[in-house]
Z-matrix of the N, CA and C atoms (Angstrom, degrees):
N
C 1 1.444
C 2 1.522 1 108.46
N 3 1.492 2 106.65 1 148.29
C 4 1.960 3 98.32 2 -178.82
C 5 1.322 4 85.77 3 -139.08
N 6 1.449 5 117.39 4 147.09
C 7 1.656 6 120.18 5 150.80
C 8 1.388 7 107.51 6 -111.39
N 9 0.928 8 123.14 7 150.44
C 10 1.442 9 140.83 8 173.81
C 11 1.729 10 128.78 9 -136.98
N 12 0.989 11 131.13 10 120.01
C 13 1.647 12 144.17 11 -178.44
C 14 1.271 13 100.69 12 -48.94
N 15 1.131 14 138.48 13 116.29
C 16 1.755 15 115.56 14 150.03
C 17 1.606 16 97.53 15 -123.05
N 18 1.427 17 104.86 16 151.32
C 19 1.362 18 117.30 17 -170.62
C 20 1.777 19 100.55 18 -95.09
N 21 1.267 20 141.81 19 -177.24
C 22 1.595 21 158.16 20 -161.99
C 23 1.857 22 87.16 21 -80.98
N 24 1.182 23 90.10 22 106.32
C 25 1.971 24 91.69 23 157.69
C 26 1.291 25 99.43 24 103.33
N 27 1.925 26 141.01 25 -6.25
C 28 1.038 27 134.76 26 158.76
C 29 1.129 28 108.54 27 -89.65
N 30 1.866 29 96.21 28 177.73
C 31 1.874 30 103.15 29 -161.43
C 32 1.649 31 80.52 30 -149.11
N 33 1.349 32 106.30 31 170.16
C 34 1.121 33 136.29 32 152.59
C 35 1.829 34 131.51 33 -125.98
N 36 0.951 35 119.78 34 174.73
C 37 1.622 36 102.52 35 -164.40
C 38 1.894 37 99.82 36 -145.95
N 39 0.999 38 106.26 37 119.64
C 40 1.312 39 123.34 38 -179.11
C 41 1.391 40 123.60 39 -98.22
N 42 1.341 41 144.90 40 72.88
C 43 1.565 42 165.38 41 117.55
C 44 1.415 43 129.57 42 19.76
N 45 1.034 44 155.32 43 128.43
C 46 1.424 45 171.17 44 -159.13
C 47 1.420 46 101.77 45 -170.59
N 48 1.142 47 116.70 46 -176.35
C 49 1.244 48 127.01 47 174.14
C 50 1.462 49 106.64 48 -106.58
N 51 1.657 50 141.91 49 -33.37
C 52 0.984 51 138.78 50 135.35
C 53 1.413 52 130.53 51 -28.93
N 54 1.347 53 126.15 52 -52.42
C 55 1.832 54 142.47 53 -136.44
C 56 1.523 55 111.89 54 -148.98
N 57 1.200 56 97.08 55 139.88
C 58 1.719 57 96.56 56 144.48
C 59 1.329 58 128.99 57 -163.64
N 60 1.173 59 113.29 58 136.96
C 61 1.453 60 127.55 59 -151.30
C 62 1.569 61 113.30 60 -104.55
N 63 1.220 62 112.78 61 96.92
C 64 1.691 63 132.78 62 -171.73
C 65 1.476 64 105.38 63 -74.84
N 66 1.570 65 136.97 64 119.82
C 67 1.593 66 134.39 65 -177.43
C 68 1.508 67 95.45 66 -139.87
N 69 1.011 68 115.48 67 133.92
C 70 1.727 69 134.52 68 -168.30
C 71 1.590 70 91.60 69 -153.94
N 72 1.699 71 84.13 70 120.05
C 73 1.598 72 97.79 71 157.92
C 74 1.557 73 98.85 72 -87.17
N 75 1.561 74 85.43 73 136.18
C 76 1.388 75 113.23 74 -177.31
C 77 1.886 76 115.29 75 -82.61
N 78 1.486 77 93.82 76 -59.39
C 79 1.472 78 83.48 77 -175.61
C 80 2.038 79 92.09 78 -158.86
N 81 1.285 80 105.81 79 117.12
C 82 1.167 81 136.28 80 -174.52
C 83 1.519 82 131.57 81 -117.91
N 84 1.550 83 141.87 82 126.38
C 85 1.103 84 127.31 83 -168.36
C 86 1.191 85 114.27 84 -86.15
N 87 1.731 86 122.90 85 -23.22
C 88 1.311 87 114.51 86 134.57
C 89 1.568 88 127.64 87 -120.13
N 90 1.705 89 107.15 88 -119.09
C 91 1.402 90 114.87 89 176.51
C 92 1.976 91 107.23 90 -98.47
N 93 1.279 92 86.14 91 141.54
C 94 1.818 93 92.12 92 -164.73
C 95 1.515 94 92.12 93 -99.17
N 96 1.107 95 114.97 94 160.65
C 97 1.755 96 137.27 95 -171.33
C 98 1.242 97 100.98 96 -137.66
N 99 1.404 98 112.90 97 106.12
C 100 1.183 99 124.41 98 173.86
C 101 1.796 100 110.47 99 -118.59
N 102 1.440 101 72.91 100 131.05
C 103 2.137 102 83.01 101 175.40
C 104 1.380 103 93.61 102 -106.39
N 105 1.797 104 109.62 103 132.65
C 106 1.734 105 118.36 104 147.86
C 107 1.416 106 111.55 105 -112.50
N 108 1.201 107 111.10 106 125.92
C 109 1.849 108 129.32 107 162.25
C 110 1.098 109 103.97 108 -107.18
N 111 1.873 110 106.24 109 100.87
C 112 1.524 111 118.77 110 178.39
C 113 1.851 112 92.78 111 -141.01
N 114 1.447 113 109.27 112 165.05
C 115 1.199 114 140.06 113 -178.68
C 116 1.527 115 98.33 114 -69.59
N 117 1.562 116 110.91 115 146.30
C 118 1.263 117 117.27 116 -178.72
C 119 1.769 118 124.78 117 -59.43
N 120 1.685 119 109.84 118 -22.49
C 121 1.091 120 112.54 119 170.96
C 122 1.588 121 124.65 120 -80.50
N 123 1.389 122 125.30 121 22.72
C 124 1.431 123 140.23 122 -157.50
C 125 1.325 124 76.84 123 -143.68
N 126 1.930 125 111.02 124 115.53
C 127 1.105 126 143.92 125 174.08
C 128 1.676 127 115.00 126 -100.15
N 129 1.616 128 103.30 127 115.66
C 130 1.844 129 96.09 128 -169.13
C 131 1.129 130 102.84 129 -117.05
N 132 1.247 131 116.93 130 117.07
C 133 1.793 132 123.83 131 170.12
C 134 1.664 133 112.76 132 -109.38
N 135 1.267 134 96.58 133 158.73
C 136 1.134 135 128.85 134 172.89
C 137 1.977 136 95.99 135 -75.32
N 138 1.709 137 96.48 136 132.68
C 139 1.687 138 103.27 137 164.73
C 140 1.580 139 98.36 138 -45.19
N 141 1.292 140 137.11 139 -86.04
C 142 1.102 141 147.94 140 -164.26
C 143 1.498 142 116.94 141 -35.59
N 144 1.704 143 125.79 142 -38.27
C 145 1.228 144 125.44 143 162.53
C 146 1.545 145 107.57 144 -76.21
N 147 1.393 146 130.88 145 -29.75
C 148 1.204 147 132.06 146 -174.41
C 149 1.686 148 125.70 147 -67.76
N 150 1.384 149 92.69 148 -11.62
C 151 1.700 150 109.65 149 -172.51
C 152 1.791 151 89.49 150 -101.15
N 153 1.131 152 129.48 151 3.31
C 154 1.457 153 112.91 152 -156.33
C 155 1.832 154 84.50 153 -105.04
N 156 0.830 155 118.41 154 -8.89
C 157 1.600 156 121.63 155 -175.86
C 158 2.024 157 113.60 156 -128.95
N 159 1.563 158 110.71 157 -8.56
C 160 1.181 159 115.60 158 -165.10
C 161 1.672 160 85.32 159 -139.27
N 162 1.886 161 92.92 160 168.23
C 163 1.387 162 106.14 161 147.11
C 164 1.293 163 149.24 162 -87.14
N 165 1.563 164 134.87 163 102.78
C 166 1.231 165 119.21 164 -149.09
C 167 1.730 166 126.56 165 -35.85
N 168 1.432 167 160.46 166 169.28
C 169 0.909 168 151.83 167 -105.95
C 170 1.370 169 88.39 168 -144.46
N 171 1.717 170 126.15 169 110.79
C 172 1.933 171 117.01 170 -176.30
C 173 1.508 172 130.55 171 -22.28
N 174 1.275 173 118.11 172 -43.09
C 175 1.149 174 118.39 173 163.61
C 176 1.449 175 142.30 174 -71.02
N 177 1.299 176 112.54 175 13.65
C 178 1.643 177 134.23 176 -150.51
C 179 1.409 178 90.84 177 -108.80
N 180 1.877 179 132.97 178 105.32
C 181 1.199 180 93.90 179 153.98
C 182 1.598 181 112.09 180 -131.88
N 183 1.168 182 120.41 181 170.91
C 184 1.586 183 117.22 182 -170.54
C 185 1.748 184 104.53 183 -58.43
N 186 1.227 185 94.85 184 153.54
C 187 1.743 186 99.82 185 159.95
C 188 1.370 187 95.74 186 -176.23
N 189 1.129 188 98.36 187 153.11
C 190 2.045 189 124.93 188 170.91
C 191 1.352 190 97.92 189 -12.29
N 192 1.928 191 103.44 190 -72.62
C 193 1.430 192 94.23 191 -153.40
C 194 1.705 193 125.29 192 -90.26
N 195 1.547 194 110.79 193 34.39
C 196 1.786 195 106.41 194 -134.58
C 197 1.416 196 113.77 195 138.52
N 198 1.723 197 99.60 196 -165.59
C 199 1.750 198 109.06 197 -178.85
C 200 1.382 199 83.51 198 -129.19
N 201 1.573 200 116.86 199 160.69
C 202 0.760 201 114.44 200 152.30
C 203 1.853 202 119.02 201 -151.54
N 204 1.299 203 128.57 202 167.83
C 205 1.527 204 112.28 203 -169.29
C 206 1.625 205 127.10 204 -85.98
N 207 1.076 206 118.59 205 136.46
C 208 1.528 207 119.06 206 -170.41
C 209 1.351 208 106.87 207 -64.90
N 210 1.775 209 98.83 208 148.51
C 211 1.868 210 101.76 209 -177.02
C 212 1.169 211 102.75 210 -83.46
């Protein structure tokens, strides 16, 4: 099991060898705590590690405080 913080406009990215499943808090009054209970072959990154090997996701764009989604 992992929890992880993500703040309004980050994502994390969830992996199989089949799939992967992109979740971005959208819009939050603060920082969200998310728990995943997945099988060891389901790979969970951080947006920020996920861009270090990929291209960030179209709607992703930098700012000061975060990511956040295009209108």
């Amino acid at each position: 099991m992992l929890a992880l913080g993500r703040n309004s406009g980050e994502y994390i990215v969830l992996e199989n060898k089949d799939r992967r499943i992109v979740i971005q808090v959208a819009e939050a009054e603060s920082t969200l705590r998310l728990v995943v209970d997945a099988s060891k072959d389901v790979r969970i990154l951080r947006g920020e590690v996920y861009e270090r090997t990929h291209p960030a996701p179209g709607w992703a764009l930098p700012e000061e405080s975060g990511r956040k989604l295009k209108d």
